[in-house]
N, C-alpha and C positions, 0 to 999 in steps of 0.2 A: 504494500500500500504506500501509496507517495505522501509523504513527510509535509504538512502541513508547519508553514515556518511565518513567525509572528512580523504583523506590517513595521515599518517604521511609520514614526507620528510625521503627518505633512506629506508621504510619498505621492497622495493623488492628486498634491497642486505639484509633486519633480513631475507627473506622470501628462500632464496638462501643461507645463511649461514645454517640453521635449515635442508637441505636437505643434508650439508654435512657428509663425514662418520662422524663417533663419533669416532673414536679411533685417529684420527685427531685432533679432536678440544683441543683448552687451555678450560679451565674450565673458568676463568676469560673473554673469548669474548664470550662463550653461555650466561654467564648472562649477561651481558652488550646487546647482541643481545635481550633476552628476555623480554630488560625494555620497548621498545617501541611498543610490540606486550602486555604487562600487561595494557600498557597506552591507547591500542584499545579498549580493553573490560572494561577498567574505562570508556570512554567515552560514550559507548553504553550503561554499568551499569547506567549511569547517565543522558544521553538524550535521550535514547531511549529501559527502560526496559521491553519492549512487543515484541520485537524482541528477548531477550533470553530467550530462553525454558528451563524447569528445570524439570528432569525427579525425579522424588517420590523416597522415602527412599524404596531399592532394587527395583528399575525399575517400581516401578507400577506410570503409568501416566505421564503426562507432562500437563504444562501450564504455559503463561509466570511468567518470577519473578514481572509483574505489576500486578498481581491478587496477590499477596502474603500478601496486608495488612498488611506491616510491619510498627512498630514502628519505628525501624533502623538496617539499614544491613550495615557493613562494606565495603567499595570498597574491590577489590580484590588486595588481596596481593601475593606476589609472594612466594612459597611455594617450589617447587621444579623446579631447573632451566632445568636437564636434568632427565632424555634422550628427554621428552616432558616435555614444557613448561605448568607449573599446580600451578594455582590459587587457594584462598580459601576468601571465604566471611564467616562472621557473622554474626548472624541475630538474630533482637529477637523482640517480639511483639505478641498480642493476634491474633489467628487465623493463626500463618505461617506453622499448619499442619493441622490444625483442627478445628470446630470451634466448639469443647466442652467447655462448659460453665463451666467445673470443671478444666479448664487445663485454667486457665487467663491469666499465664508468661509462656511464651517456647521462645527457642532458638533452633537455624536449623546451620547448617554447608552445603554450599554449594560450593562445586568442582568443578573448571575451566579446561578445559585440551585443548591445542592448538596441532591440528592433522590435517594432510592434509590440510594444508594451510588456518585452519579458527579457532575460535574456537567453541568447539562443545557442546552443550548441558551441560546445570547445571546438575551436582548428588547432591541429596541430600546425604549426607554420615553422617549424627549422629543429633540426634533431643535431646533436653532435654526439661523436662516442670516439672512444681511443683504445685500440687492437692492443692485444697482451703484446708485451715484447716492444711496442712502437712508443714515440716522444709526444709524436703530433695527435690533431685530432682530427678528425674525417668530418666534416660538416655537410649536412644534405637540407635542402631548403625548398618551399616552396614558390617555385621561380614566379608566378604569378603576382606572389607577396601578396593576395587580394581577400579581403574577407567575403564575405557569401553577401553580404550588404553592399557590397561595391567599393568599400573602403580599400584602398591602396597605400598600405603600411611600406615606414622606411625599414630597409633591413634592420640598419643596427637597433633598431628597438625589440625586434625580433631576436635578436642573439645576445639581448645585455643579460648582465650578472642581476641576481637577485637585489643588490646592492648597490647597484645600478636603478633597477626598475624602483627600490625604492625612493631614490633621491628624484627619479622624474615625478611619481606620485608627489610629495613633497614639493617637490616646483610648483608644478600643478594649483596645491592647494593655498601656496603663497599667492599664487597671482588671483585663485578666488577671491582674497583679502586684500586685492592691489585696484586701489580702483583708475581704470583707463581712462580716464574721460579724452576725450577727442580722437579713441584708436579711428571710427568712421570716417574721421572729416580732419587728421593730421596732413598737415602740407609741409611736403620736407622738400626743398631744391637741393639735392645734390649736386659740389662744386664741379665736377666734370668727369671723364674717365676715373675710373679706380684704376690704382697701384695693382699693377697684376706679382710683386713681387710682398705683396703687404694680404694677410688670410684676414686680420681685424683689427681694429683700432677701438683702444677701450675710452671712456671720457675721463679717465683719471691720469691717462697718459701710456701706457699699457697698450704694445705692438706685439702682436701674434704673427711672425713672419715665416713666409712660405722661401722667401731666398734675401740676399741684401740688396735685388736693385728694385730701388723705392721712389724712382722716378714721380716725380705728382706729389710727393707724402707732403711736403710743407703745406698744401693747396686745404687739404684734406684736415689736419693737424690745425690751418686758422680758422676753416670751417667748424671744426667742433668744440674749439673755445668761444664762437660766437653762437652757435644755433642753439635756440632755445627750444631743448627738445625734452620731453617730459621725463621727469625724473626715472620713472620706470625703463629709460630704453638705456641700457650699458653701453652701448657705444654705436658702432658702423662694420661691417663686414663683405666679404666679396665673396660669393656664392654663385654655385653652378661651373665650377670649373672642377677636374674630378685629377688633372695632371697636376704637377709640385704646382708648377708655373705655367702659362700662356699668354706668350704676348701680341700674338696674333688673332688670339678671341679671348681676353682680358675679362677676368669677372665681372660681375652683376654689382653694383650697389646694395646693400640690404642693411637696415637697422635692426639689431641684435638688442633681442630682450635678455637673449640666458645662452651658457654653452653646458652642456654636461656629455660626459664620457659615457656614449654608448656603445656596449659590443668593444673592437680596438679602435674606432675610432671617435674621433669629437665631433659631437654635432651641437648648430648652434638652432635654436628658435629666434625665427626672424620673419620679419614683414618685409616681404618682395611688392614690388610696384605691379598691380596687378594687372596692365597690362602685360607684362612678361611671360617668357614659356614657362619661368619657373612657379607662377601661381597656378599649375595645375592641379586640381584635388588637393584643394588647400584645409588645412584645419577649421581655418574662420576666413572668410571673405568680404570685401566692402566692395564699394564702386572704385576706392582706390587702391587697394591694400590686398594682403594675400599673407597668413600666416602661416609659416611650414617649417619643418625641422629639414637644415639643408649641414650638408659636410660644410667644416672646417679644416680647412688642409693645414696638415701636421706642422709646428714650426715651436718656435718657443716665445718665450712671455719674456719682452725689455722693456726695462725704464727707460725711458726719453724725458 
């Protein structure tokens, strides 16, 4: 018999909020709405894991997360707050794909997504394991990266460390308590090309560089001692370039809210100009703006 599990107080105004338009919503009340629809499927994760089904790496199969023999799986963290509300668990222990006797340590990345009023069925979306005898790890993924709702997830959210997914959770729930006001209607003139030799530029003075030619940088450096830009934005970043460097298709302009470490590499949360290719299936969207978790190419943190 299925495990009847107590409401939270208020869910049927999160459940009424999540049916409004989106081109409506503050960014800062869909997350705040989606903390106590994450704290449903904690509690279900946790008193009653036979009740969620978990469909197989690219759709093959289902059966609950209480057959999965796991060591430890992460509660689910809160991953993407719009357009649909999407979870991510970590997992690792022998037998959470398989139960080859050559494969002892795997780890599983399991996808939550909240759609038509419930939430739906675990994807598995990226498995790793490490062969007896070997160093590395073998990682298998689901190339589509797509949830069954149409959400198109970055990888590295999909391969972070439980410790990891927790500090995004955490961001998350900081910027519920951050209020935006003018993310809709912010008017930012960037000085000109970006520095394709420069990954980000913090407002405290803090360069995240991808090589030393910084061509432009003073341009860039008076521009962000003058622009009055709302407290919540850390700095300026160049995004959409996936090589060290390019100086022949030079990065995107983007203003960075947050960077955190997911999976091996850094990704920054940041608002692209949404005319650009980069605000495709964006987290949150305006008529100008485009929210998205984009790479930060690797480099180190100088004072200037």
């Amino acid at each position: 018999m299925r495990r009847r599990l107590p409401w939270y107080g208020g869910l049927l105004v999160v459940l009424l909020s999540f049916s409004m338009p989106l081109a409506a919503d503050r960014l800062e009340a869909r997350i705040e709405a989606a903390q106590p629809l994450i704290e449903s499927l904690r509690q279900r994760f946790r008193e009653a894991p036979e009740t969620l089904p978990v469909v197989g790496l690219r759709g093959h199969g289902s059966r609950p997360l209480s057959s999965y023999r796991l060591r430890g799986c992460s509660l689910p963290e809160l991953a993407y707050p719009l357009p649909l509300p999407t979870a991510v668990s970590h997992c690792v222990g022998p037998g959470v794909a398989s139960s080859r006797s050559d494969h002892p340590e795997q780890r599983l990345w399991i996808v939550w997504e909240y759609r038509e009023g419930e939430w739906r069925a675990g994807q598995e979306m990226a498995r790793q394991w490490r062969r007896r005898g070997t160093w590395g790890w073998h990682t298998e993924r689901d190339t589509r990266a797509t949830t069954r709702g149409g959400r198109e997830l970055a990888l590295p959210v999909t391969t972070a460390s439980a410790a990891q997914l927790q500090a995004l959770g955490a961001l998350w729930r900081h910027l519920a308590t951050t209020p935006l006001e003018g993310l809709e209607t912010l008017d930012v003139d960037f000085p000109g090309a970006w520095p394709p030799g420069l990954a980000a530029l913090h407002r405290d003075g803090r360069l995240l560089l991808r090589d030393h030619r910084l061509a432009g940088l003073g341009d860039w450096q008076e521009w962000m001692a003058e622009q009055p830009l709302p407290d919540w934005v850390e700095g300026v970043a160049g995004v959409g370039v996936t090589r060290r460097s390019s100086y022949d298709d030079p990065p995107t302009p983007a203003l960075l809210l947050a960077t955190r470490r997911l999976g091996e590499s850094r990704q920054g949360l940041v608002l692209v100009p949404a005319a650009t290719p980069l605000s495709r299936d964006p987290i949150w969207a305006s008529s100008a703006w485009a929210l998205a978790w984009m790479e930060i190419t690797e480099g180190s943190w100088n004072r200037r």
